[in-house]
Each structure stands twice: as C-alpha cells, then as structure tokens.
SEKE-277511 format. One record per residue (C-alpha): residue in three letters; x, z, y. Coordinates in steps of 0.2 Angstrom, whole numbers. Each point is the difference from the previous one (the first is absolute). Example, Ala and Ser with C-alpha at 12.3 -4.5 7.8 and 13.67 -1.06 7.14 Angstrom:
# residues 2
['ALA', [62, 39, -22]]
['SER', [6, -3, 17]]
//
This chain:
# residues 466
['UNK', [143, 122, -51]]
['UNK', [-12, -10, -8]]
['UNK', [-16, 13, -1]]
['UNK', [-12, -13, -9]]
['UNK', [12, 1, -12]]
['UNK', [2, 21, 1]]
['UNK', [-22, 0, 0]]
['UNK', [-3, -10, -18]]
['UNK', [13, 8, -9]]
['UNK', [-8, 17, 6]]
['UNK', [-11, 11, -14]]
['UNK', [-19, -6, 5]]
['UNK', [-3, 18, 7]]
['UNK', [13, -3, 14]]
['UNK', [-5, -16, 4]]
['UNK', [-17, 8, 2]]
['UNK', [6, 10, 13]]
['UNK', [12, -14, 7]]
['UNK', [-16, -9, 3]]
['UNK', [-11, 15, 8]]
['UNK', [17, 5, 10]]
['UNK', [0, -19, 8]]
['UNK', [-19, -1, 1]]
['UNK', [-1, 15, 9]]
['UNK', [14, -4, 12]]
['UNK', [-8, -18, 4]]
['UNK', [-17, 9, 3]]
['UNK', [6, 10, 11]]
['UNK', [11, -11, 11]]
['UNK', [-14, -15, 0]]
['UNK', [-17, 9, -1]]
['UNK', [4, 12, 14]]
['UNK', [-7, 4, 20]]
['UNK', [9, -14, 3]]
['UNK', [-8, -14, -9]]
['UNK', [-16, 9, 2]]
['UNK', [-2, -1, 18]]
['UNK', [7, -22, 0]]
['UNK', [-12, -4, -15]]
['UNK', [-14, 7, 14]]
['UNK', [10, -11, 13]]
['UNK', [-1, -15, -10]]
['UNK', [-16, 2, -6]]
['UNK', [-6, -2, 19]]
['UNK', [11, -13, 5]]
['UNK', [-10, -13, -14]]
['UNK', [-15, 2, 12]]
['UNK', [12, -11, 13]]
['UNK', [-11, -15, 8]]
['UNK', [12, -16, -6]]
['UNK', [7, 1, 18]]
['UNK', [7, 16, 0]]
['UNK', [5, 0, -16]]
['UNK', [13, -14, 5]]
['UNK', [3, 9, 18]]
['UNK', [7, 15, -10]]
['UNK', [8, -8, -14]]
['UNK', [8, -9, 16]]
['UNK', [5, 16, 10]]
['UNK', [9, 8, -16]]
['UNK', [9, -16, -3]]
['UNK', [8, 0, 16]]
['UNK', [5, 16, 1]]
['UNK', [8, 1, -18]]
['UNK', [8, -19, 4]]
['UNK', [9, 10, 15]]
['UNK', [5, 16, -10]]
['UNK', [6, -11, -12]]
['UNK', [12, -12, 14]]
['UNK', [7, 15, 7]]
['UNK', [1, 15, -14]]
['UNK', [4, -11, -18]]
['UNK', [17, -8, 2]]
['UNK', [-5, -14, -11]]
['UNK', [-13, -6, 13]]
['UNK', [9, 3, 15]]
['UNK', [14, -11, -6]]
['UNK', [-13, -13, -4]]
['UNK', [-10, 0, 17]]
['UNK', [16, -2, 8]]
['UNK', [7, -12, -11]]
['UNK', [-17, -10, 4]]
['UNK', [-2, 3, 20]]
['UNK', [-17, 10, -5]]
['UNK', [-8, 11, 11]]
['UNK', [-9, 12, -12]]
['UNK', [-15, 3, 14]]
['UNK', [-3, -18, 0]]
['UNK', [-7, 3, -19]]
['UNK', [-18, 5, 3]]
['UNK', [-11, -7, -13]]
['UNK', [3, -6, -17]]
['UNK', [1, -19, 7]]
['UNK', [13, 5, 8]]
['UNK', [12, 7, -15]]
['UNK', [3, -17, -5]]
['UNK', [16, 0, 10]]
['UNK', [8, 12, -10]]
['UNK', [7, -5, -19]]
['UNK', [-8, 3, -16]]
['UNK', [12, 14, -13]]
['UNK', [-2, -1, -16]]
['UNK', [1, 16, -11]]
['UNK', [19, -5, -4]]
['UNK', [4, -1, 18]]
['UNK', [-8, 16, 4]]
['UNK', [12, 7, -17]]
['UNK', [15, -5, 9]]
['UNK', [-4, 6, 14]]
['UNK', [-10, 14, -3]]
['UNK', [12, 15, 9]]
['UNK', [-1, -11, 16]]
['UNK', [-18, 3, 0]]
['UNK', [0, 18, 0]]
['UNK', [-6, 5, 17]]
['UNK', [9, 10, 11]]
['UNK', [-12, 6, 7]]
['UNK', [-9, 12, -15]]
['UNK', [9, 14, -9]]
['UNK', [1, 3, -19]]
['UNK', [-8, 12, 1]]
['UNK', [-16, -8, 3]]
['UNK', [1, -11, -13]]
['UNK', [-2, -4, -19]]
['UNK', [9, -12, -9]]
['UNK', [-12, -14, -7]]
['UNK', [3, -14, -13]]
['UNK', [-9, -15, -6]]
['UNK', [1, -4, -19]]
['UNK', [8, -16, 2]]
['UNK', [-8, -10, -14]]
['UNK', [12, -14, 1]]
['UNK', [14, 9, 1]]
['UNK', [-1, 5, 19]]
['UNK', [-4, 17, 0]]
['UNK', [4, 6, 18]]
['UNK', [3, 17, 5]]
['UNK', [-3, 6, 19]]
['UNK', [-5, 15, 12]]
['UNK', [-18, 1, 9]]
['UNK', [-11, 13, 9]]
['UNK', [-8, 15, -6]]
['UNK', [-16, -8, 11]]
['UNK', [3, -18, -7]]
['UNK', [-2, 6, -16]]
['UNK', [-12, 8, 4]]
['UNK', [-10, -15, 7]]
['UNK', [3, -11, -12]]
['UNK', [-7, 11, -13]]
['UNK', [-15, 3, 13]]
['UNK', [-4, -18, 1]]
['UNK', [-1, -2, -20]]
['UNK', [-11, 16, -2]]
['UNK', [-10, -8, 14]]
['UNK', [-4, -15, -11]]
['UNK', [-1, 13, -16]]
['UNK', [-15, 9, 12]]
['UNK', [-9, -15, 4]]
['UNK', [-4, -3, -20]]
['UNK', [-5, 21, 0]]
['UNK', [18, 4, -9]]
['UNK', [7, 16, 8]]
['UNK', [16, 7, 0]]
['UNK', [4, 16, -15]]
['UNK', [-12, -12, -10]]
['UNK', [7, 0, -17]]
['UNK', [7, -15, -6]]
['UNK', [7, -8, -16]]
['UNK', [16, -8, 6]]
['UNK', [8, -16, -10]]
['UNK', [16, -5, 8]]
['UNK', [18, 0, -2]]
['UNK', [5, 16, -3]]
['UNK', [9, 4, -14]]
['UNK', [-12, 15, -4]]
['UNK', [7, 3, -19]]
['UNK', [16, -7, -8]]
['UNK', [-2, -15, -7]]
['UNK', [6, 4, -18]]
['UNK', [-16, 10, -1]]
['UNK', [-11, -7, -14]]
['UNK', [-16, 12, -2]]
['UNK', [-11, 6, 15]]
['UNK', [-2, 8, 12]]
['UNK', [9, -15, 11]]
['UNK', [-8, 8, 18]]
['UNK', [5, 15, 10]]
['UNK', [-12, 12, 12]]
['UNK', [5, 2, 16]]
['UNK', [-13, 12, 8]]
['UNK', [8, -1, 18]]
['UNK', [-5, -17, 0]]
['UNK', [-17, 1, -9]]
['UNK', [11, -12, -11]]
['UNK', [1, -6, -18]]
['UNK', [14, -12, -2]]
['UNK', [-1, -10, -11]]
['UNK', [17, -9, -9]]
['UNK', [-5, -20, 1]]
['UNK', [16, -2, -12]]
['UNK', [-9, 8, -17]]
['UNK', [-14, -11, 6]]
['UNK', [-5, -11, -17]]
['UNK', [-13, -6, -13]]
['UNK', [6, 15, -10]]
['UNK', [-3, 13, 15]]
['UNK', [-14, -5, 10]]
['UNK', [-12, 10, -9]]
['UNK', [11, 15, 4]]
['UNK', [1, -1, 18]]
['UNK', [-21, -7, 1]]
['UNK', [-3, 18, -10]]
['UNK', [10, 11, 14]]
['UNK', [-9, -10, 14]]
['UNK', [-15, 5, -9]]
['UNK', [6, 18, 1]]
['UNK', [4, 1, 16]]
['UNK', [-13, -12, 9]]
['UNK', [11, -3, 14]]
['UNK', [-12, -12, 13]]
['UNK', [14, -9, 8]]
['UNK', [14, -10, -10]]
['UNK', [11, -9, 10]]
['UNK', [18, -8, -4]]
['UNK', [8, -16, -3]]
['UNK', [-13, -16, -4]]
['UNK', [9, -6, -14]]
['UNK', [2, 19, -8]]
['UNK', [-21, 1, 4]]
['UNK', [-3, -18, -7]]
['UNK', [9, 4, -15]]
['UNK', [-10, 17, -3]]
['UNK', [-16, -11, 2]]
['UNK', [3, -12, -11]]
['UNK', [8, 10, -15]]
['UNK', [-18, 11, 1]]
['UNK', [-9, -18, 0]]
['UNK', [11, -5, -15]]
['UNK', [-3, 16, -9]]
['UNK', [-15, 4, 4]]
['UNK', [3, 19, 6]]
['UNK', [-9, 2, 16]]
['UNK', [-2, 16, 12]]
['UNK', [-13, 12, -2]]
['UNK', [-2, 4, 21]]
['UNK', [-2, -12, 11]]
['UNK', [17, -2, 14]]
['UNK', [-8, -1, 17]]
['UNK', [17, -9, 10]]
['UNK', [15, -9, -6]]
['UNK', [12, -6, 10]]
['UNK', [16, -10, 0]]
['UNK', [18, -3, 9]]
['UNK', [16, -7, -1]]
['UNK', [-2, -16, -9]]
['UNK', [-10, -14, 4]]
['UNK', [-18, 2, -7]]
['UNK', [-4, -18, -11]]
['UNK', [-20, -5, -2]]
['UNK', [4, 3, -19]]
['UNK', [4, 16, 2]]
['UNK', [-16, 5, 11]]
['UNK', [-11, -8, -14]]
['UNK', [9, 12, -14]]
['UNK', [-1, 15, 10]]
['UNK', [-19, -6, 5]]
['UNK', [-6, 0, -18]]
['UNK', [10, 15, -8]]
['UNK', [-5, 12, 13]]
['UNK', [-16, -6, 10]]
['UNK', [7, 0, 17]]
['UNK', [11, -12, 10]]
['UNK', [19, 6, 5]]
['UNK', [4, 4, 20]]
['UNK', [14, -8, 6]]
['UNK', [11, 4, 16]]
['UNK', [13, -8, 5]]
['UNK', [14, 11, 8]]
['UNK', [19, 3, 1]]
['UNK', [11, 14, 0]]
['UNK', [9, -9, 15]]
['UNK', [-18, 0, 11]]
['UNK', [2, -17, 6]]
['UNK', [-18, -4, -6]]
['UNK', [-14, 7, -8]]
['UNK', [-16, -5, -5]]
['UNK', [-16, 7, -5]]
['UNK', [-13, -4, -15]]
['UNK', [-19, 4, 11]]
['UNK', [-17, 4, -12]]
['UNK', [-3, -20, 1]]
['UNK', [16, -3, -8]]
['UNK', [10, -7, 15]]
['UNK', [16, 3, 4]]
['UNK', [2, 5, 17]]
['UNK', [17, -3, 9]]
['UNK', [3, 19, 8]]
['UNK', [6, -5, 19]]
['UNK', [0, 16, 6]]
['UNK', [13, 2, -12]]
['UNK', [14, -12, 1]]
['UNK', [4, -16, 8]]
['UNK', [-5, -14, -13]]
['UNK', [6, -18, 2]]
['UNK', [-6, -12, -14]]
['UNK', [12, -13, 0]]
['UNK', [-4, -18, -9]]
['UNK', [9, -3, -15]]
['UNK', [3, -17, -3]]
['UNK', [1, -1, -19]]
['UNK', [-15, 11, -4]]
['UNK', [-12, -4, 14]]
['UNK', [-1, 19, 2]]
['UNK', [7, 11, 12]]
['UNK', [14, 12, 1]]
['UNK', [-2, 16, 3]]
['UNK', [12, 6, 15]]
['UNK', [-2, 16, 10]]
['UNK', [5, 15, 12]]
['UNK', [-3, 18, -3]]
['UNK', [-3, 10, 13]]
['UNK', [-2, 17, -6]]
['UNK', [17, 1, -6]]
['UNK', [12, 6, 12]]
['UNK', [15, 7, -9]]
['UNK', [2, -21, -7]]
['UNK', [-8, -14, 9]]
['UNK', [-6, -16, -9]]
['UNK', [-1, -14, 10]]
['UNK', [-7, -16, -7]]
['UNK', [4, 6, -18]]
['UNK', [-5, -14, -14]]
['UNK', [-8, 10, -13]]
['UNK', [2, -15, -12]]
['UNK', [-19, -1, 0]]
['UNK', [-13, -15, 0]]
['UNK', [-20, 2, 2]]
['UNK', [-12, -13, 3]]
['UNK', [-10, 4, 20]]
['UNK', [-20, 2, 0]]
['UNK', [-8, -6, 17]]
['UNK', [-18, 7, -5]]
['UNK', [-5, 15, 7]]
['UNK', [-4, 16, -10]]
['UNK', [-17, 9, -4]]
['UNK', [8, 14, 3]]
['UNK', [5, -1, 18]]
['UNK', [19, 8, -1]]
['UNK', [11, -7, 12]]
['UNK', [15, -9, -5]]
['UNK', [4, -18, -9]]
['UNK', [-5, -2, -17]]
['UNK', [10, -7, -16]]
['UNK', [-8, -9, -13]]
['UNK', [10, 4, -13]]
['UNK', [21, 3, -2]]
['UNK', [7, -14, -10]]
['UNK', [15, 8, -4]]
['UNK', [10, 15, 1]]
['UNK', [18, 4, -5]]
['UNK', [-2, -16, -12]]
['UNK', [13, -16, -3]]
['UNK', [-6, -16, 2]]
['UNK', [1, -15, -12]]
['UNK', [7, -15, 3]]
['UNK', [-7, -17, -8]]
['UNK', [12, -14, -6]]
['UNK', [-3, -11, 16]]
['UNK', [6, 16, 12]]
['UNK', [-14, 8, 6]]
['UNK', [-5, 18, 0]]
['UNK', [-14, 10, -7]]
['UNK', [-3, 15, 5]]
['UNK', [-18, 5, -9]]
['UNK', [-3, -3, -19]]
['UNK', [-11, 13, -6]]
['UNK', [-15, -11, -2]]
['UNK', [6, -7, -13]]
['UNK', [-4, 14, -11]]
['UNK', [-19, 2, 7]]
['UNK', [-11, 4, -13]]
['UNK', [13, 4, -13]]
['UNK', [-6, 15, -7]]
['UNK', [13, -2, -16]]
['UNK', [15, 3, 12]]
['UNK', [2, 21, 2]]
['UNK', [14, -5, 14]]
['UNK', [9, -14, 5]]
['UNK', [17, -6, 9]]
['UNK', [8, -16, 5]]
['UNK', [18, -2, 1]]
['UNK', [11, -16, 5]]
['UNK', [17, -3, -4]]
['UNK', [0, -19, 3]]
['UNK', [-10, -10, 11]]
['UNK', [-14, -8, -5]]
['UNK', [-2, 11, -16]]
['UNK', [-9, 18, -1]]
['UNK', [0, 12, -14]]
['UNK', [-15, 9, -3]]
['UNK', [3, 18, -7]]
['UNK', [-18, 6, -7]]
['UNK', [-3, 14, -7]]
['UNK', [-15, -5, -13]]
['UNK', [-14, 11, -3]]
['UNK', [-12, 0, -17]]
['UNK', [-12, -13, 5]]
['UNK', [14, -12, 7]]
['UNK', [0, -16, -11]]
['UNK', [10, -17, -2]]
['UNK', [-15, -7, 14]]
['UNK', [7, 11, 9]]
['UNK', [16, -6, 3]]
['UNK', [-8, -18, 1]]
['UNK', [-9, 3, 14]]
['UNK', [14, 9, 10]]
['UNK', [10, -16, -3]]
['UNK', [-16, -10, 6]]
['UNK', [-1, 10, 16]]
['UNK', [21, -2, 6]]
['UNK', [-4, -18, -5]]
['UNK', [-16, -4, 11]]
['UNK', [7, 8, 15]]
['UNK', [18, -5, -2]]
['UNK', [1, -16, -12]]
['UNK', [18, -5, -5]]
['UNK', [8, 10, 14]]
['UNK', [0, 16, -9]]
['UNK', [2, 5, -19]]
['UNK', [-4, 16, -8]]
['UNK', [4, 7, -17]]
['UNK', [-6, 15, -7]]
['UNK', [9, 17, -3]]
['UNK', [-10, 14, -8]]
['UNK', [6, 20, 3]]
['UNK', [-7, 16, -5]]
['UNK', [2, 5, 17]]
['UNK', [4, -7, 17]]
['UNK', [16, 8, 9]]
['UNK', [-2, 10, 13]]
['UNK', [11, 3, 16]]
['UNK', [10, 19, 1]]
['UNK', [-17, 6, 10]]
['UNK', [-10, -7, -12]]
['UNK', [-8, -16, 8]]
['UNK', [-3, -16, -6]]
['UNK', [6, -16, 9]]
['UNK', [-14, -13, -6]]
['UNK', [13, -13, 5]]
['UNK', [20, 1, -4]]
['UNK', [11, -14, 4]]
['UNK', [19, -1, -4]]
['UNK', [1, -16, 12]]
['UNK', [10, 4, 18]]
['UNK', [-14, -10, 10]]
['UNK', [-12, 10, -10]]
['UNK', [4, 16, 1]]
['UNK', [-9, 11, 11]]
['UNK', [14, 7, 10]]
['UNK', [6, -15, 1]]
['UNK', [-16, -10, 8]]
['UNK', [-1, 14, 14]]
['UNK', [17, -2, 6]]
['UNK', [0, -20, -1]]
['UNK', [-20, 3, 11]]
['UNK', [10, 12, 13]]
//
C-alpha cells in the first residue's frame, strides 16, 4: 500500500493526526533513555587527545571488522575468497585490502549482509532517500540509531541548539496535497515541536504566506533542504516580505550546500546556515564547530578519502561501526570534498574538510572527454537566478534550466554565457531554458546537476570508480 498516497488524499484533520501520531512515535523511539545517556557518552569522547581518539576509532574498527568476517555471510564469503584474516585489520590503513561497494552492490546483496548474529527484534528498518534513484532499504540497531542521532545533536549542542527546540522544517515531505491552491500549506506536529512546512506550494505567489505563519509561530530553528531554504530566502529578497523575529539557528542536510546559496540565506535572514554532513548508512559524519569547520567525526566511523582523479577531490568511502545488525565495509558514499591541513581554533579533534564539492550530483563531460564535477560558480553573484539546474544530454553541450526571478535581465543571461565561456572556451556550449519551477526528486530534492550521458550519470561514475 502506497500510504503517501493514503496521507494526501486524507481530510486535513486526519492528516493532522497522521502527522502528530508519527511525530509522537519517532519522539518516543529516538529522544528516549537510550539516546540520552550516548549523547552524554559522545559528548566526552570529543575531549579525546588526537592520539586517543585514533587508538579508539582503531579498537572499534577491529572488533566490528571481525563481527562482520565471521557473523554477515556477505563478508565471510569475501575474507575467504580473499585469504584475509579479519584480526589483521587493525587501523584504518590497514582496510585497504578489502574492496570498495558501491551502494548498488550493497542493493544486491543486501539480505547477505544481515547479520546473523542480531535478532529482529532489536532492530528498526532504516532507508536512504535515494536521490538518484538508489533509495536503499536496510536493518540497523536500536543503539546505532541512537548514536548517529547522538553525534548530530552533538554538533547541534555545540552551536547552543538543543533538542525539543522548535523548529520550522522545509524538506521533502509531502505535508499537504499538492492540488491545494490557498494556505495554509504546513502542518503542526507538537510531538516533534515541528511545523512542516510543504516546499512544493513554495512560490512568488505564496511566500508571503508562509513568512506570515513564521511570524506567528517564531520558531528559532529552521532546518531542511538548502535549495528549499535558499528559495525561501530569495522569494522574501525579491518580494520584499521580511520576518518580524529574528531566527537564532538554521541548519541544512541532504543536498550539497553551494556558496550561492549561503549568500541568499545570509542576507534574508541575518545568519549563516550549519552544515553536517551525515548518512543514514553511518559510514561518515561530519560536524560544522562555532569557527565554521567541518570536523570529520573519527570516533564515529572509519573515513577513507580516496583521490579522485578527475575532480582533484577525494571520495568519501567509509566503515560504520555502530551498526551491528548490517555492516558496511568500505562503502562509497558517492561523495567528493576538498581536505584542509590547517588546524582549527577550536581545538576538536579529528581532520577537517574544507568544503564538499559535490554530493549525489552528475558530472559534465566537455567535448574533448573530460569530466567536471563542480560548476556552481558559475552562477556567483547571480542574484536574478531564484534556482538553477544543469542538465547534459550530449557531450560538450549543457542546458541551463533557470528559473528567472523579477530583477533577472537580458545581462543576465550574457554574463552566464561569459562565465561557461572563460572557464571552458569551445569545449562546452550552453543554451538557455527558462521554468517556472525546477523539478524536484520524489523527496523533494534538487540535483544541481542532471546528466542523461552513461559516463555522466552518477550511478554510473561510482561503479566505473569501484
């Protein structure tokens, strides 16, 4: 039963209680004793000296590297298959041996991967959106789940945001059909301390609506995707409807945050947005610090950064060890970031990313063959554009796909074209397609870049890179 489908074609009342229902039930099962008690174990371990920070990301990896060899048939049939003795993995250094998966690999084989070792009964089901089509579905740990959700309130704490904090939520959700045409386009759920707010109805014609209820309700934390929050900004900078309270935190996951974006969110609401970067599989994680650094979370999960040789960036591959019930051994999250090797005013433990450059995104290819895998600076500074997107069908050639705001002018689309051509001369042509609005995935994401090229194509680069 498709119960998306079942919640929008509900009366609003019974979607009300759909949502406090669900909201209560997720409070309860993530917010309880449980996560309680590893947010305070967390919460000491980021005053680990470098060295033992490492000696205990260390210990865990080994022992969940040998659970893994002897308990998940998957890896058992791989450390045989290899002559690997699972003691002899002991650092991070030493996981090299062992292949990268890709998310596809880990699809296929995902029922090979259930431990044997942990019951169903101690375990929730758990699913990653799947952006490009790759949504992935698996089991994991009561206490996993409750760590990784200890590790991102961490972060949240360390910028004085605090759990039951109520926040004005702008994500995926399809919180109201989407034939509605008058407001209100948001639903409370008080479980949560939410207001959710549908990103869908989202528009010049609509903005002022959903500035008004902020204004209502006052909530100090809004968090959701970047592209939905951007879009908010720049509508209230085009329209000139600003807030009447000042927000004290916003914070953004799931898509890749661009420098335009930052700016937009920057001026309409006074404050700069916090970024984590996290996965529902917990092979990494990463946490933004007051300076504005993100900090790689060691105690958290083994992190490789593997150089990639068309962006000159690295790729994100990692191990959890939290999650018992399915392992993830060198799991390619499909990631790329840039490394920092200066050292933090802050003094957290734990490697530092300069920025990511790209997450769950296609690559371009240019007429002479090569890849490019970051273009959003070619839209720096262009406060006309409400959003953007770049799709390729051929090589060589790029539609731009803009969605025009008021002040956007013919200079406008000269000065893009100006940009593609300083940076890329004749190896890459762009023509100019103008929308009303930009499509969005089923979860309500926006790819910044979408190509229908094989060599392109997201899915595809990760399996030709494994």
């Amino acid at each position: 039963m498709d119960l998306e489908n079942v919640y929008v074609k509900m009366p609003r009342s019974l979607r009300h209680l759909a949502i406090n229902v669900e909201g209560w039930r997720i409070n309860r099962s993530r917010y309880n004793r449980g996560f309680w008690n590893t947010l305070l174990e967390v919460e000491r371990r980021i005053r680990y000296s470098e060295a033992d920070l490492k000696a205990y990301r260390d210990r865990r990896l080994n022992a969940f590297v040998k659970h893994s060899a002897e308990t998940v048939p998957y890896y058992r049939r791989k450390f045989n298959e290899l002559g690997i003795a699972p003691d002899s993995i002991r650092t991070v250094e030493d996981l090299a041996c062992l292949p990268i998966v890709s998310k596809s690999e880990v699809k296929q084989h995902i029922q090979s991967m259930r431990s044997e070792a942990v019951s169903d009964r101690d375990c929730i089901m758990a699913h990653t959106s799947g952006t490009t089509g790759a949504g992935l579905r698996f089991a994991t740990t009561i206490e996993a789940n409750h760590e990784l959700w200890a590790v991102w309130w961490r972060s949240r704490r360390w910028h004085g945001l605090q759990p039951r904090t109520w926040c004005g939520y702008f994500g995926g959700r399809p919180v109201v059909p989407s034939s509605l045409k008058l407001p209100p386009f948001w639903l409370y759920n008080y479980p949560g301390r939410q207001i959710l707010f549908s990103t869908y109805h989202l528009n010049i014609d609509t903005v002022k609506s959903y500035v008004e209820e902020l204004g209502q309700s006052q909530p100090p934390w809004l968090h959701g995707y970047p592209s939905a929050l951007a879009l908010l900004g720049h509508l209230m900078l085009e329209t000139g409807v600003v807030l009447d309270y000042q927000v004290s935190w916003i914070t953004v996951s799931s898509e890749t945050l661009l420098p335009q974006q930052i700016e937009v969110i920057k001026k309409a609401f006074g404050i700069s947005p916090i970024q984590d970067y996290g996965l529902t599989e917990a092979v990494a994680c990463a946490s933004e610090c007051e300076m504005g650094n993100l900090h790689v979370d060691e105690d958290f999960a083994a992190v490789e950064f593997i150089p990639d040789q068309v962006s000159g960036a690295y790729r994100i591959v990692g191990t959890n060890f939290s999650n018992f019930a399915t392992p993830f051994l060198r799991y390619d999250t499909g990631d790329l970031v840039f490394l920092s090797d200066t050292d933090c005013a802050c003094g957290r433990p734990g490697g530092l990313i300069s920025h990511i450059d790209g997450r769950q995104e296609d690559y371009i290819i240019l007429s002479n063959g090569m890849w490019v895998g970051r273009m959003d600076h070619i839209f720096k500074d262009m406060t006309g554009v409400r959003e953007a997107q770049i799709y390729q069908k051929v090589p060589g050639e790029i539609v731009l796909r803009i969605s025009r705001s008021g002040s956007y002018s013919p200079f406008d689309e000269k000065k893009l074209n100006g940009e593609i051509k300083k940076r890329f001369g004749k190896e890459l042509k762009a023509s100019v397609k103008y929308v009303e609005k930009l499509p969005r995935s089923k979860n309500g994401k926006l790819r910044f870049v979408v190509s229908d090229i094989h060599e392109g194509n997201l899915l595809e680069r990760i399996n030709l890179k494994s």
